[in-house]
C-alpha positions, 0 to 999 in steps of 0.5 A: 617392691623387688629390685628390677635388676638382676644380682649379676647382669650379664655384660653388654655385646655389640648390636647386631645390624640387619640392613635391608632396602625398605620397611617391608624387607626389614619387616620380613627380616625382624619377623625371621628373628621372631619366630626363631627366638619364640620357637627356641623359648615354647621348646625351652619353657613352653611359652614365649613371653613377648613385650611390643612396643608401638609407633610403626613397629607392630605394621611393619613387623605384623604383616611379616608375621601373617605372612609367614604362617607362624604356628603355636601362638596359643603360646605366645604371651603379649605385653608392652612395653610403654604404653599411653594412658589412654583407652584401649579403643582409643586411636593413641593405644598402642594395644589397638595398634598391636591389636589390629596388626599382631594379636588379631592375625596371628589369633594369639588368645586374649587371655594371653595378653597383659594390657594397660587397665582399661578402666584405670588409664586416666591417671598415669601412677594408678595405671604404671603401678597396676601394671606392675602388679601385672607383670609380677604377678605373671613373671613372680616377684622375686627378681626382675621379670625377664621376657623372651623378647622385648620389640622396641622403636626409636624414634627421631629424637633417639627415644625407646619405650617411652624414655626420652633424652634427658629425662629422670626416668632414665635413671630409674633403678627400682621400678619396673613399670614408670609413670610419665606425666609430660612426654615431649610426645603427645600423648603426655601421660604414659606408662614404660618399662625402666632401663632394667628391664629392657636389660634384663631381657634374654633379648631385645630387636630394635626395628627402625625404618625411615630417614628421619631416624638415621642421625640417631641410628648414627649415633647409637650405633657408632658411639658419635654422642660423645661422653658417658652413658648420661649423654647417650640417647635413650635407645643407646643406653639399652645395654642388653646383652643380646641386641639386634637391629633391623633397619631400612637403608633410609635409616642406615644413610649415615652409617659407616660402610664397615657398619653396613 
């Protein structure tokens, strides 16, 4: 298996904070961002390479989307970045959350996107390592797969993906897909992207709305945690280095106003 971090990781800037009144104007905003970033990397490489995570994310970015007429999906390529171990179908998949709000109205091809297996998702080593194989197997083993975009949530309690304060998995260094068998968030087993590669990225949008998140947006942003990178919630240790930050003012409440 090849190491998921690049040999020279470029180093971290500062996150660039979008602020709007509500889910629906951040939405608009994260989907402006999007759009710019897939038409850059088709001129570029011919392709845009995209990793959504789910939650509220694919509603609130999806309908944006739609709305904007974006042209040359059949270009896009969709992954996830964490996923539940669950079938495709079932209510819990983050593919059927993308499914209904992204890849059905922007008519991206099927044949474009690189999902969980769906006969192989009851047991979460077995799916993270046929993931893995998927993904090297579009990007190449050689070196950490590097996406145009990774889409990430956060919730309350400050996690991304499915990485979640003080767990193991933060400190994981060689895989690319992890397995977790007891997410404090039900549904238990999981597949996630590690660290490296949200890192690795060329970038990474964090789309955060709602006041139950503004205590961890707080502390991510303004650094209030205290102590090293151990202490830091998992969102926070995203040190990508291009990061950006589309919030509703629910979640920007507690946010200094230099910051806002």
């Amino acid at each position: 298996r090849p190491p998921p971090t690049p040999s020279a990781p470029p180093p971290p800037s500062t996150p660039v904070l979008t602020v709007r009144k509500d889910s629906n104007a951040a939405g608009q905003a994260a989907a402006d961002f999007i759009i710019d970033e897939a038409e850059k990397a088709i001129a570029a490489t011919g392709r845009f390479t995209i990793a959504f995570s789910g939650g509220s994310l694919p509603k609130i970015v999806g309908g944006a989307l739609e709305s904007k007429g974006v042209q040359h999906t059949d270009k896009w390529f969709v992954f996830f970045s964490d996923e539940r171990c669950v079938a495709l179908d079932h209510e819990d998949s983050n593919y059927k959350n993308v499914d209904l709000h992204v890849l059905q109205p922007l008519k991206i091809p099927k044949e474009n996107v690189v999902c969980i297996d769906g006969e192989q998702h009851k047991d979460a080593a077995i799916a993270a390592k046929l993931y893995e194989e998927s993904v090297h197997k579009f990007f190449g083993r050689s070196a950490c797969p590097v996406f145009d975009l990774i889409l990430l949530g956060m919730g309350p309690d400050g996690h991304t993906c499915s990485l979640f304060p003080g767990h193991p998995l933060l400190n994981e260094a060689k895989a690319t897909v992890a397995a977790i068998t007891d997410s404090p968030k039900p549904p238990s087993n999981r597949i996630t992207f590690t660290l490296p590669v949200l890192n690795a990225a060329k970038a990474v949008a964090f789309v955060c709305c709602g006041g139950g998140k503004s205590g961890s947006l707080k502390a991510v942003i303004e650094g209030g945690e205290g102590g090293g990178s151990e202490q830091q919630l998992p969102a926070g240790r995203v040190k990508n280095e291009r990061v950006y930050w589309y919030v509703d003012e629910a979640a920007a409440v507690e946010l200094s106003k230099k910051q806002v």
